[in-house]
Structures are given as C-alpha cells and as structure tokens.
C-alpha positions as CSV (number, residue, x, y, z in Angstrom):
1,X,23.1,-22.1,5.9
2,X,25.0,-21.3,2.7
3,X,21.4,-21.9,0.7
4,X,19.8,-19.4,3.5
5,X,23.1,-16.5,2.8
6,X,22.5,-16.9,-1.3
7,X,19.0,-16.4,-1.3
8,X,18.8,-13.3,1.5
9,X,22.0,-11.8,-1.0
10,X,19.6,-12.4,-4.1
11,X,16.3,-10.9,-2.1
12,X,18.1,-7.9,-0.8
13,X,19.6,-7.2,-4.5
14,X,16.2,-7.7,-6.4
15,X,14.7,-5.3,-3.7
16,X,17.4,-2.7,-4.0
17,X,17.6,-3.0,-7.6
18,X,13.4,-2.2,-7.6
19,X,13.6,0.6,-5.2
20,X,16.4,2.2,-7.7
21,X,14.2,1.7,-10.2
22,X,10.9,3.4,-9.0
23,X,9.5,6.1,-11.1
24,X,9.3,9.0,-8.5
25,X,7.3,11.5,-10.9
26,X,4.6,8.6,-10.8
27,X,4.9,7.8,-7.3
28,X,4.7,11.5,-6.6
29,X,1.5,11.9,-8.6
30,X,-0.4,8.9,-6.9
31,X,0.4,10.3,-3.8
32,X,-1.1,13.7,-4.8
33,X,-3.9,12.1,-6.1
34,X,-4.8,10.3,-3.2
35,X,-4.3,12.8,-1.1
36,X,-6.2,15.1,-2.9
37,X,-9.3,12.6,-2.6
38,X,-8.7,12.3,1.4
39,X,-8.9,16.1,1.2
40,X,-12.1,16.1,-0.8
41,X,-13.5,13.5,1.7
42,X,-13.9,11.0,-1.0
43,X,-13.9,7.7,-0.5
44,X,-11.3,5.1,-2.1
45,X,-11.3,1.5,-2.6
46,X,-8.8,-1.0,-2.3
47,X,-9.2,-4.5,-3.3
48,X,-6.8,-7.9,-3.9
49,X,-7.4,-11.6,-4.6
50,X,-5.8,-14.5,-3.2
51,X,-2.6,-13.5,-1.1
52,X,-3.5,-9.7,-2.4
53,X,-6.4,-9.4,-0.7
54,X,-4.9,-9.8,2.8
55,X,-2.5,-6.8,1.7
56,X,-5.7,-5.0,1.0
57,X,-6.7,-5.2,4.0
58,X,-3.7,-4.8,5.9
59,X,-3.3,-1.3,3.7
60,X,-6.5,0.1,4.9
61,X,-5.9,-0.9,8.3
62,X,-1.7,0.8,8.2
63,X,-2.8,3.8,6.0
64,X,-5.8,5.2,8.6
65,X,-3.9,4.6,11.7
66,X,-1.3,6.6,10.3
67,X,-3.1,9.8,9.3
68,X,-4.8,9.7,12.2
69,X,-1.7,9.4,14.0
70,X,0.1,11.9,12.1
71,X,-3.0,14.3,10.6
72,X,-5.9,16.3,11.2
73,X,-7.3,13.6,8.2
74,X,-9.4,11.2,8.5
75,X,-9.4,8.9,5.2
76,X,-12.3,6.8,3.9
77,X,-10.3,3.7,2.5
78,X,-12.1,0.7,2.2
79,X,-11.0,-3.1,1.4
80,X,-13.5,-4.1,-1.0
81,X,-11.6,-7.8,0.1
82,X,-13.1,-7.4,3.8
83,X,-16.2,-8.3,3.2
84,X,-16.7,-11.2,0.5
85,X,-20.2,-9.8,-0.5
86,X,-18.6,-6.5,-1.6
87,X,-16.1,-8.2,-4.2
C-alpha cells in the first residue's frame, strides 16, 4: 500500500504542477477558434493513433453531448480514428 500512496502523491503533484502551468492566453484562443468554427457551421476533425485514437473518439462523442446539452449548437466534430478508411 505504501508503493500505491507514493505514486497517487507523485500523479496528483505532476497533475497539479501541469494545470499551474497551462498557458491560459492559448487555451483561451483555441477555445475561440473552435468555437468560432462551430458558429460558422464548419466542420472539425479530430484524429489519434494508438491509445490516442480512442481519446479521439471519446472527445467527439463528450464534446457534442455537451453543447447539445448546454447550447442552441450543434457541432460537426468528426474522429477521423472512427473509421479506419478515413485515417
């Protein structure tokens, strides 16, 4: 158990210690950016490989249901990793 309490103090350090670190100006322009192309009815691709691809996915699926959820938007985000003739 003493392995299992070092390594969730290490996780929850390194994830604190990136969240402090984030760049908010750039976060806050990628957000306007994206938003700006959900407005404009555009369409934007996500893609991964390996493990990355499955968090592709999973971020298409998260990000509609919650502007449709929350907004009058509906986003055109597509997982170029759904389909394996698309990548």
């Amino acid at each position: 158990m003493k392995d299992l309490n070092l390594y969730l103090k290490s996780y929850l350090s390194d994830l604190s210690k990136s969240i402090l670190d984030l760049n908010n100006k750039q976060l806050e322009k990628a957000t306007k950016l994206i938003l700006d192309k959900i407005k404009k009815n555009n369409n934007i691709f996500v893609c991964g490989n390996g493990g990355s691809a499955a968090i592709a996915n999973h971020y298409v699926c998260d990000y509609i249901k919650f502007f449709r959820d929350r907004t009058k938007f509906k986003p055109k985000i597509i997982s170029l990793s759904s389909n394996l003739e698309t990548i």
